[in-house]
C-alpha positions, 0 to 999 in steps of 0.5 A: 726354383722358389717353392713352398713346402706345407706338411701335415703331419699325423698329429695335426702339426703343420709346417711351412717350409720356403725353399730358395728365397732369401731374406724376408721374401720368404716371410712375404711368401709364407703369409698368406699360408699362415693367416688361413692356418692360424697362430703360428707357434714356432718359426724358424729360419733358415741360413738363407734368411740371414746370408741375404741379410749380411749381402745388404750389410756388405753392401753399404759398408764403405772403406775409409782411407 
């Protein structure tokens, strides 16, 4: 199940947190939340980000014999 995780913490610091999307689907998803919040200060993605990446990679590479 794909959900957004928003946590605001005692110091005001708040953070988005995209849980079971892969590749930039998860910046599409979080967008929205980021524009209302502000400058984005700090982004880090999770190994999901990349594993899609790497499926697409995989995929296009073909074998020569």
């Amino acid at each position: 199940m794909k959900k957004i995780i928003i946590t605001v913490g005692l110091d005001g610091e708040v953070s988005i947190e995209a849980n079971n999307y892969k590749g930039s689907e998860c910046d599409e998803a979080t967008r929205p939340f980021e524009a209302a919040l502000g400058d984005v200060v700090k982004k880090r993605r999770q190994p999901e980000y990349y594993a899609s990446q790497q499926e697409n990679v995989m995929g296009r590479e073909k074998s020569y014999e």
